[in-house]
C-alpha positions as CSV (number, residue, x, y, z in Angstrom):
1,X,11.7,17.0,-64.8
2,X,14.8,18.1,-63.1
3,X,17.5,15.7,-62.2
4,X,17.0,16.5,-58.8
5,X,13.2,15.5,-59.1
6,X,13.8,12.1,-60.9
7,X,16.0,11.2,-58.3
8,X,13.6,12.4,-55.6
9,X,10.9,10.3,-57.9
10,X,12.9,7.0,-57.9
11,X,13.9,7.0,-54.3
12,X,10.6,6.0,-52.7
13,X,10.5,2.8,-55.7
14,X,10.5,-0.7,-54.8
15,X,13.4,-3.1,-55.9
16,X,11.4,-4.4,-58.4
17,X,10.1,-1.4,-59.8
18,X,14.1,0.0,-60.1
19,X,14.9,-3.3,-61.5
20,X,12.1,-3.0,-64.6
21,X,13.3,0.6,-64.7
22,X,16.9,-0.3,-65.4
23,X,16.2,-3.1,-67.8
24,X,14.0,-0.5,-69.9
25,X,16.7,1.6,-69.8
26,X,19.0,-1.1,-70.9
27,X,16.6,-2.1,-74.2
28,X,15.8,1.3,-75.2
29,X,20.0,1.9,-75.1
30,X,20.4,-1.2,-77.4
31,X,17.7,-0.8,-79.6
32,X,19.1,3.4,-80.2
33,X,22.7,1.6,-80.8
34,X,20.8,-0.6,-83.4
35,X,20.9,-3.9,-81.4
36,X,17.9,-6.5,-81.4
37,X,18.6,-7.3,-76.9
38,X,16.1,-10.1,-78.0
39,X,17.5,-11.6,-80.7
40,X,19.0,-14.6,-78.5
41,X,15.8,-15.7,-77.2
42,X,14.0,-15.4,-80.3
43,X,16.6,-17.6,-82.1
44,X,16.7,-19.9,-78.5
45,X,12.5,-20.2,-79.0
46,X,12.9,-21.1,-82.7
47,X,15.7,-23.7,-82.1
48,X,13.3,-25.5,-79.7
49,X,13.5,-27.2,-76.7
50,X,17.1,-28.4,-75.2
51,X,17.6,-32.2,-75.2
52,X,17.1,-33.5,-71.7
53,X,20.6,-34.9,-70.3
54,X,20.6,-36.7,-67.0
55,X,23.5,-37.6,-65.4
56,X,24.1,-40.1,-62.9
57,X,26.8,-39.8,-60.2
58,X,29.9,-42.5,-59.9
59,X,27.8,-44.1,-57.5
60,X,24.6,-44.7,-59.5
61,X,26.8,-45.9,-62.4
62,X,29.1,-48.2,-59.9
63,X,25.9,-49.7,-58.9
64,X,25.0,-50.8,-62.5
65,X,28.4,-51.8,-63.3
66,X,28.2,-54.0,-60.7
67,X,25.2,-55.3,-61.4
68,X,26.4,-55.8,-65.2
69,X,29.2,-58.0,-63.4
70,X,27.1,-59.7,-62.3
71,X,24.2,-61.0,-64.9
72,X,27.8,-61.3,-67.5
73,X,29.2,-63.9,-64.3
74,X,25.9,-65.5,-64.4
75,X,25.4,-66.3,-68.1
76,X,29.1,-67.4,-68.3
77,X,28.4,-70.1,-65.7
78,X,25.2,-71.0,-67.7
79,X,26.7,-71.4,-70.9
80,X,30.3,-71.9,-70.1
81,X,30.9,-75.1,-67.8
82,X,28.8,-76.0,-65.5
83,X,30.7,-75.5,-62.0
84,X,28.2,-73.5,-59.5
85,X,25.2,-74.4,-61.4
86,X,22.7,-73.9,-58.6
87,X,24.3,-70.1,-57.8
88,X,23.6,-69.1,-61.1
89,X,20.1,-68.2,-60.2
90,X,20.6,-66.5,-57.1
91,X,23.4,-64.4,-58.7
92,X,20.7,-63.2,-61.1
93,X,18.0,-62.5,-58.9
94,X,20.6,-60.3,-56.6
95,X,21.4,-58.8,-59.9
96,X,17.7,-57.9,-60.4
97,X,17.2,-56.4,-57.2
98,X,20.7,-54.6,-57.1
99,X,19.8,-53.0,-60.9
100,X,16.5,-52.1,-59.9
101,X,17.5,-50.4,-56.9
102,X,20.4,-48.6,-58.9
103,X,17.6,-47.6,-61.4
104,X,15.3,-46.2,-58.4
105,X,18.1,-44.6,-56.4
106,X,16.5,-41.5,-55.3
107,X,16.9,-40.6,-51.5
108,X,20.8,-41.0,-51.6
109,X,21.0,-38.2,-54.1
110,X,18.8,-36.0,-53.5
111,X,19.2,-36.0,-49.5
112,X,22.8,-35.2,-50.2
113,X,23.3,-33.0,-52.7
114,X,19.8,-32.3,-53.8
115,X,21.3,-32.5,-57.9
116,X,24.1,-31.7,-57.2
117,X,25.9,-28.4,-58.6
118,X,25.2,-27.9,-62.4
119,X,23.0,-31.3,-62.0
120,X,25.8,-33.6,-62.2
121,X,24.4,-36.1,-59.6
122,X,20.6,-35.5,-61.2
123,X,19.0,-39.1,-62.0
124,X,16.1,-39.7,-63.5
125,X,13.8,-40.2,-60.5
126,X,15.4,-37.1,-58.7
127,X,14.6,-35.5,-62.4
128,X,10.5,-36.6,-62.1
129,X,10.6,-35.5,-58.6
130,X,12.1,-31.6,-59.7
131,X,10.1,-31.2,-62.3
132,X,6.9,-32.1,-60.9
133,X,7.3,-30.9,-57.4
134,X,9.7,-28.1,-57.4
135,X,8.8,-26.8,-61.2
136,X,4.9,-27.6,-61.3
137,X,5.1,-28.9,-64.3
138,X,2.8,-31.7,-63.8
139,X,2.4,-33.5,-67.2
140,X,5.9,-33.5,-67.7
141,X,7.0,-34.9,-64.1
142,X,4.4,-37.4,-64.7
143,X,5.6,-38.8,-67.9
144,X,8.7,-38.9,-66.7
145,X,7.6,-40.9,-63.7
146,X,5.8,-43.5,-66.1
147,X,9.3,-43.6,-68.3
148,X,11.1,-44.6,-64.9
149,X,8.2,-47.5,-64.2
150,X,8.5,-48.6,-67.6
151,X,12.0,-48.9,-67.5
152,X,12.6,-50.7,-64.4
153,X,9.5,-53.0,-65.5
154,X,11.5,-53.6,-68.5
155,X,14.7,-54.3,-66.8
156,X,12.6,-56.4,-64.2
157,X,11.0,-58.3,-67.1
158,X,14.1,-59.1,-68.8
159,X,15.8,-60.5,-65.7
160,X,13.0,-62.9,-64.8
161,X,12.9,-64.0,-68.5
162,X,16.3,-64.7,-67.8
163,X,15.3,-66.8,-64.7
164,X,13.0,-68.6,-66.6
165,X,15.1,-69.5,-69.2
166,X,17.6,-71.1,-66.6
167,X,14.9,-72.9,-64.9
168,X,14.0,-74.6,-68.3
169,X,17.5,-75.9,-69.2
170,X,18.1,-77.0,-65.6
């Protein structure tokens, strides 16, 4: 075949089709030159899986530093004198809802940047939602979804046995 044909030959092609073409073209040059072009995968597939990361934005982590504030306030004025002893548990319970909304935060995020860029403002419920919405991968989505309800029924859990413990020695 000419050259005049094979251009002739690739000009009715779809993008696709040129794209395979040229990536062909690209392994069969590096394996002639000696070169494994898969040798990074294969080692990537053998290394497994990449630890998960998930990164809150200064917002998310504002919110539970307030609400770490908080609870520390509250047990100082249960075991240190006793000045506001009747604000004690309502500083805790505002603790408990401002921590589990932290924890939950999901429209702020992802209505605004969506993850952000590089998934810098990516929590874990905006995480659940990617993974099982946009990625398909249900199982996964899912478990992370349970991880998020166990964790804020933890958290939620601890608080009230807080409460409880304050209602006892009052």
């Amino acid at each position: 075949m000419t050259g005049r044909n094979r251009r002739q030959s690739h000009a009715n092609e779809t993008p696709r089709a040129r794209r395979i073409r040229e990536a062909e073209a690209r392994e069969h040059a590096l394996r002639a030159r000696g070169i494994d072009p898969y040798a990074r995968a294969r080692a990537e597939l053998e290394a497994g899986p990449p630890a998960v990361r998930v990164r809150g934005p200064r917002r998310l982590r504002r919110r539970l530093l307030t609400a770490l504030i908080i609870v520390l306030v509250v047990v100082i004025m249960w075991r240190g004198p006793k000045t506001l002893p009747l604000l004690g548990r309502i500083l805790l319970l505002a603790a408990l809802f401002r921590t589990l909304d932290a924890l939950r935060a999901f429209d702020i995020m992802y209505v605004l940047t969506g993850g952000g860029p590089a998934n810098t403002t990516e929590t874990l419920t905006v995480y659940a939602y990617r993974s099982l919405f946009q990625m398909l991968q249900l199982g996964f989505g899912s478990a992370v979804g349970v991880v998020v309800f166990a964790l804020v029924m933890l958290v939620a859990w601890a608080y009230l046995r807080l409460l409880r413990a304050g209602e006892a020695a009052a």
